[in-house]
C-alpha positions in Angstrom: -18.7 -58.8 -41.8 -14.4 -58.5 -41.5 -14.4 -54.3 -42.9 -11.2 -53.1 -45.4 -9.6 -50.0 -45.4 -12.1 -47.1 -46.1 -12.3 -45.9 -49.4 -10.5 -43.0 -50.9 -11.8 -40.3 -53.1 -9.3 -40.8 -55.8 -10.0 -43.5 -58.8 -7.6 -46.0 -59.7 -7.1 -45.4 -63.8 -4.2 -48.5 -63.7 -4.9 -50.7 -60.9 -1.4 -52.9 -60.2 -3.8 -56.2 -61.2 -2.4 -57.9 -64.3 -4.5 -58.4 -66.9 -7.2 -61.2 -66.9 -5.8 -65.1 -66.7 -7.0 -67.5 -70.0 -8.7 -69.7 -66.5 -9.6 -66.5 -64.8 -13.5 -66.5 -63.5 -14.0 -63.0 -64.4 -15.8 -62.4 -60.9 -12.4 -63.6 -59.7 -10.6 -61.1 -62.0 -13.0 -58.1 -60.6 -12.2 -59.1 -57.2 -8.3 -59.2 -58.0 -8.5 -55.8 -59.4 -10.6 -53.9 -56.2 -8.0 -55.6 -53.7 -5.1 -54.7 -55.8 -6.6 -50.8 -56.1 -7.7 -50.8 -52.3 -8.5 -47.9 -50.4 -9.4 -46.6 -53.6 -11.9 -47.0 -56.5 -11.6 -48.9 -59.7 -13.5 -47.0 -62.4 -16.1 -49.2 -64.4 -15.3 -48.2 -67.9 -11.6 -49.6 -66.8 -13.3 -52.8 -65.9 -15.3 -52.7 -68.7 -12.1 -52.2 -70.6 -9.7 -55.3 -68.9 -13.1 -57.5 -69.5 -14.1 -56.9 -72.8 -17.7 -56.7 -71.6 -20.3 -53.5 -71.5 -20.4 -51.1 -68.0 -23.7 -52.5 -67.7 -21.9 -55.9 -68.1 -19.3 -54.9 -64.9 -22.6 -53.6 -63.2 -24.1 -56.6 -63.1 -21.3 -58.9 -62.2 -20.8 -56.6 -59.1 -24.4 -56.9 -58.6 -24.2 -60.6 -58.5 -21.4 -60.5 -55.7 -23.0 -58.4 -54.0 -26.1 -60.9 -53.9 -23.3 -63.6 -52.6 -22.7 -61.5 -49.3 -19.6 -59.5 -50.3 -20.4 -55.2 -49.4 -18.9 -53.3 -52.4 -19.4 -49.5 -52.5 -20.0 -47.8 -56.1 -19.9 -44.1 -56.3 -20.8 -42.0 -58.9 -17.7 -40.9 -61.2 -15.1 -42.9 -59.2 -16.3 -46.4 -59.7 -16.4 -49.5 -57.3 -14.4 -50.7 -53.9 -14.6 -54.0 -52.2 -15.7 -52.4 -48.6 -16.2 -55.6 -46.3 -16.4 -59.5 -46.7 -18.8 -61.9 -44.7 -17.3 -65.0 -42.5 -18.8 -67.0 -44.8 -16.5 -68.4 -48.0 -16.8 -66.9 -51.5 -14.8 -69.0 -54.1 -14.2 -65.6 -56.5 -12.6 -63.4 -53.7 -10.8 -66.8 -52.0 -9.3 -67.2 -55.9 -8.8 -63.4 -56.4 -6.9 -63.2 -52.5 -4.5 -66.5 -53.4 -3.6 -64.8 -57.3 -2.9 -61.8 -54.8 -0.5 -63.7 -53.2 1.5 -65.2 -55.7 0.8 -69.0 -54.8 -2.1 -70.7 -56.9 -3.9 -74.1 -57.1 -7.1 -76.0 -57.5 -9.8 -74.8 -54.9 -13.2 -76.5 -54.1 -15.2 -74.4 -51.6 -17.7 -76.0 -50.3 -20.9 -74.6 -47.6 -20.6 -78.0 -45.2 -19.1 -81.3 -46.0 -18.6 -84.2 -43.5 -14.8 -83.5 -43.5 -12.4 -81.5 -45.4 -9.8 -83.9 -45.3 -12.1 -87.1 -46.3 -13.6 -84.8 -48.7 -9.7 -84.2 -50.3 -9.0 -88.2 -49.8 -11.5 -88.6 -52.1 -10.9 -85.9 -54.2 -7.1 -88.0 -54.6 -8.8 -91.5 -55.0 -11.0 -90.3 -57.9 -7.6 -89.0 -59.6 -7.6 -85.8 -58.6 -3.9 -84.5 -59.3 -2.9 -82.2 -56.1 -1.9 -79.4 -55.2 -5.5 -78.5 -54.4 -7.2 -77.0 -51.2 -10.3 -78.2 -49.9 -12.5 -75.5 -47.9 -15.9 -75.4 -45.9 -18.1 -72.9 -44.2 -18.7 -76.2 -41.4 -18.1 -79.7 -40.7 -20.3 -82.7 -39.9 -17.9 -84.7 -39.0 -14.8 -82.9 -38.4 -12.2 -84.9 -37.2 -8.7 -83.9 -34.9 -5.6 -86.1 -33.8 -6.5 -89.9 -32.6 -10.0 -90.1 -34.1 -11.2 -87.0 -32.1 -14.0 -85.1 -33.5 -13.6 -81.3 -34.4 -16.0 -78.7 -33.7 -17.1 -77.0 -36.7 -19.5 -74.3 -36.4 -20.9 -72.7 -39.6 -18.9 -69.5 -40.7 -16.3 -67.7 -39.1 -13.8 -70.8 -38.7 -11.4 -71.8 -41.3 -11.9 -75.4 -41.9 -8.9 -76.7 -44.8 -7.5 -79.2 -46.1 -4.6 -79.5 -48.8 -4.2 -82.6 -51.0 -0.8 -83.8 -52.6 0.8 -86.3 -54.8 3.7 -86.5 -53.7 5.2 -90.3 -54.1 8.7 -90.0 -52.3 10.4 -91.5 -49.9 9.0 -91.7 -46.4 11.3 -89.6 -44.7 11.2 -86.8 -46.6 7.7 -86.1 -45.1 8.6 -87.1 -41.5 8.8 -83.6 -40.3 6.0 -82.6 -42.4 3.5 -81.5 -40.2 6.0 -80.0 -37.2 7.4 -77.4 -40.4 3.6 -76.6 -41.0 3.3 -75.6 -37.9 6.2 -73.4 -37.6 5.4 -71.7 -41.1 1.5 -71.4 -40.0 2.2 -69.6 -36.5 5.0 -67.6 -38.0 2.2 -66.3 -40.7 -0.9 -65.8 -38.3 2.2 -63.5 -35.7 2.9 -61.3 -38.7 -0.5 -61.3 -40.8 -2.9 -60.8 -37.0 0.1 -59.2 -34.9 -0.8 -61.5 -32.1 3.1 -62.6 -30.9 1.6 -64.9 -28.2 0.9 -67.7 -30.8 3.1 -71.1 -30.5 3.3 -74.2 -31.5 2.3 -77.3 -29.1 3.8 -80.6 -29.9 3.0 -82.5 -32.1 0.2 -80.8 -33.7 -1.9 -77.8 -32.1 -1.5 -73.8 -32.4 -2.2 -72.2 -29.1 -1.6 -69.1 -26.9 -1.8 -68.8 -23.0 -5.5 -68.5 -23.5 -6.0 -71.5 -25.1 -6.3 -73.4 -28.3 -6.2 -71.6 -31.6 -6.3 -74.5 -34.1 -5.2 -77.8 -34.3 -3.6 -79.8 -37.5 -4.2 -83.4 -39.3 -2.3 -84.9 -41.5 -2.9 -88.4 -43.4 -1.1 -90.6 -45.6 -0.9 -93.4 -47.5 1.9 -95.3 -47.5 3.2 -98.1 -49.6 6.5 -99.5 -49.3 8.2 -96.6 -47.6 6.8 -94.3 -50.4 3.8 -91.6 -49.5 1.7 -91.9 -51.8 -0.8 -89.5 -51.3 -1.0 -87.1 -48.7 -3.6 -84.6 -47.1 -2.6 -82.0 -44.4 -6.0 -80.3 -42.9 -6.3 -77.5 -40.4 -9.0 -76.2 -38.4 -8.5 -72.5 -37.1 -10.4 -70.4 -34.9 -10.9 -67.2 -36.6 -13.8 -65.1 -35.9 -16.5 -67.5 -34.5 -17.3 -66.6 -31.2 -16.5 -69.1 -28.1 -20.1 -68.8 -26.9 -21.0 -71.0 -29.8 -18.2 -74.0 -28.4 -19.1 -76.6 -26.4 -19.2 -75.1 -22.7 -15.8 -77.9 -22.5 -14.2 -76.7 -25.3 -14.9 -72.9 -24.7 -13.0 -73.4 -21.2 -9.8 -74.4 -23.2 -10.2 -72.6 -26.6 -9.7 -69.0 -28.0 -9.8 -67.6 -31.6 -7.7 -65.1 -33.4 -11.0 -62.5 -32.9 -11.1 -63.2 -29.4 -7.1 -62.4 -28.8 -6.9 -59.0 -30.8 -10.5 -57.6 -30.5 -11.6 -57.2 -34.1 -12.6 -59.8 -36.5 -10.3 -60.7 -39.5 -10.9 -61.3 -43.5 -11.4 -65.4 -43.7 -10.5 -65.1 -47.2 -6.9 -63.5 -46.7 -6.0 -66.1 -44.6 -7.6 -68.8 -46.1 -5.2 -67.7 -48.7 -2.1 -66.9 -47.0 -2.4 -70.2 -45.0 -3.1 -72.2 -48.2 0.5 -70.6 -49.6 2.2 -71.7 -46.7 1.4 -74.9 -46.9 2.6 -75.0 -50.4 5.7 -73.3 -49.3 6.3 -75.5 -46.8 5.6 -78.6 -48.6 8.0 -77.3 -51.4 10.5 -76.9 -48.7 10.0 -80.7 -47.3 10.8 -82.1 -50.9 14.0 -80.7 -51.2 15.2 -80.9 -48.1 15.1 -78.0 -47.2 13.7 -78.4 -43.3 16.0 -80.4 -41.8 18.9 -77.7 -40.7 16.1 -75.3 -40.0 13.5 -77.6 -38.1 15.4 -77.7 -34.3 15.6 -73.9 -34.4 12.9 -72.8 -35.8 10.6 -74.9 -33.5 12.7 -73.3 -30.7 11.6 -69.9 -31.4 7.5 -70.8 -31.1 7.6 -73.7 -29.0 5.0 -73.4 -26.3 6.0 -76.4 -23.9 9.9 -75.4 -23.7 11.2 -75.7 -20.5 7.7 -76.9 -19.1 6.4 -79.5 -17.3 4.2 -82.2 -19.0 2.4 -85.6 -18.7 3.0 -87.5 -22.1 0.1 -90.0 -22.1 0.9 -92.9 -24.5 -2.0 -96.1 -23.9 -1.8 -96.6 -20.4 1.2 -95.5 -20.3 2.1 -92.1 -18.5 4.9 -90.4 -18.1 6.5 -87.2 -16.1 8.7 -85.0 -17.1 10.3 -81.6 -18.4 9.8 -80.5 -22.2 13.5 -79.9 -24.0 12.1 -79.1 -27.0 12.7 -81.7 -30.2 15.3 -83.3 -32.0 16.3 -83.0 -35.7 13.1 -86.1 -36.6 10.7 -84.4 -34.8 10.8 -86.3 -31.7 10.0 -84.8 -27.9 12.5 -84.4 -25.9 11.5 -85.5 -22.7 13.9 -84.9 -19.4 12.5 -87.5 -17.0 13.3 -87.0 -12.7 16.4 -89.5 -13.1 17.9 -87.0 -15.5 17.6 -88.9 -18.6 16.3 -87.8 -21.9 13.9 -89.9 -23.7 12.7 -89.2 -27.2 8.9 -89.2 -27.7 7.5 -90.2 -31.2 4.0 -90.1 -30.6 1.7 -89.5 -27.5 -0.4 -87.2 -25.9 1.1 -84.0 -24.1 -1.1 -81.7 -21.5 0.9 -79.7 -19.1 1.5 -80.7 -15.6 -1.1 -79.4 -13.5 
């Protein structure tokens, strides 16, 4: 269970929640209120109020969230707080953090699928209209860069995908996933206060200690245009590394593991799922390209190092100089030549 701030004495009378949405689940709209009054207490007879419904009513709704996993304390002539949350996803509190954070779509939370992203390219195929966000307590077949597989243990990881529409021109998506990653580290810095997390070309969040997450993004493409577009990513949250693959565990590290406490899943589900939107915005207009060079600068985690870009059977040596303004690795090889790197494999040179 991730814990929030202990409850106050006082009780909220005018919680800063708006009132409820025409599409609001009213579980949702509960939820929305407690983490808009917390520390303190939201009185029943005002939820009774803002819901139209009996206290009984309110009572009973709390009653079934509480049966979902979610610990909500009630106390006599104060009224109800939202106390902790369990690693495992709860559509009403995911919907209640992302109205929270002023960025909303279409969420489908899910206990174990065999992929977040195939689940969303289907979701797109079946005429789905994105923006929406595909989530899962675990994976069956979770999948990384170059047909890799991606460990998915059940709760504590955030496994998500995002789907789009978007049917532009090809290169107004070429940076697409390098801007993710800036906007995603530069989130989990402020949100865990971890400053040791970077971005690894092309596609991986890490820290010295390892791997945090990794990112996937697919596309289909028909006559220069993106048609559709999914961008999924796995992060290491509060799962222990005792439950990774011995392999993995050895290169690995979750955002638990780096600050020693566990986090809310549902905060940064959110928070992550507004970034993306954000930064997806931000790609459409155009709005990347002056920033991308020095942004990527500031978090890159192979600057100045040296690495082996693996490409086939191709191999080659050389000194990370960060990227150019399409995305590209800049590579300075022994004869003191720079060559740009558009796809490959990097691991550092042992």
């Amino acid at each position: 269970m991730s814990k929030y701030p202990s409850g106050k004495r006082k009780s909220i009378k005018s919680p800063v929640a708006k009132r409820v949405k025409a599409s609001e689940n009213p579980s949702s709209y509960v939820l929305r209120m407690l983490l808009a009054s917390s520390p303190y207490y939201v009185s029943g007879s005002l939820l009774a109020q803002k819901l139209k419904m009996s206290r009984v009513g309110v009572w009973s709704r709390i009653n079934k969230l509480r049966r979902q996993g979610l610990s909500i304390d009630a106390s006599q002539n104060r009224g109800y707080r939202l106390a902790a949350e369990p690693d495992l996803l709860n559509q009403p509190l995911l919907e209640a953090w992302m109205r929270e954070s002023g960025k909303t779509c279409k969420v489908f939370v899910h206990d174990e699928v065999d992929s977040t992203n195939s689940f969303a390219e289907r979701l797109l195929a079946n005429g789905e209209k994105g923006p929406f966000a595909v989530l899962a307590n675990s994976q069956k077949e979770g999948r990384g860069r170059l047909g890799r597989s991606w460990h998915s243990p059940r709760g504590g990881n955030l496994y998500l995908s995002v789907g789009f529409m978007p049917n532009v021109d090809i290169l107004k998506l070429r940076s697409f996933t390098l801007w993710q990653g800036i906007q995603i580290a530069t989130l989990l810095r402020s949100l865990t206060g971890i400053e040791g997390i970077s971005v690894k070309w092309p596609n991986d969040l890490v820290h010295d200690k390892g791997k945090v997450g990794g990112m996937l993004t697919e596309a289909s493409i028909d006559c220069e245009r993106v048609r559709s577009l999914v961008f999924g990513i796995g992060l290491n949250v509060n799962c222990p590394l005792k439950r990774f693959p011995s392999s993995l565990a050895k290169i690995s590290t979750s955002l638990e593991d780096l600050k020693g406490e566990s986090f809310r899943i549902h905060e940064i589900a959110a928070k992550v799922i507004k970034a993306t939107l954000t930064g997806y915005a931000a790609c459409l207009k155009g709005e990347t390209e002056k920033n991308l060079v020095g942004k990527w600068n500031e978090l890159d985690a192979l600057a100045d190092r040296r690495v082996v870009v693996s490409g086939g059977k191709k191999k080659m040596v050389g000194t990370a100089r960060g990227i150019d303004s399409s995305g590209a690795l800049q590579l300075k090889l022994k004869n003191g030549r720079t060559k740009a790197i558009q796809a490959g494999e990097v691991t550092l040179k042992e």
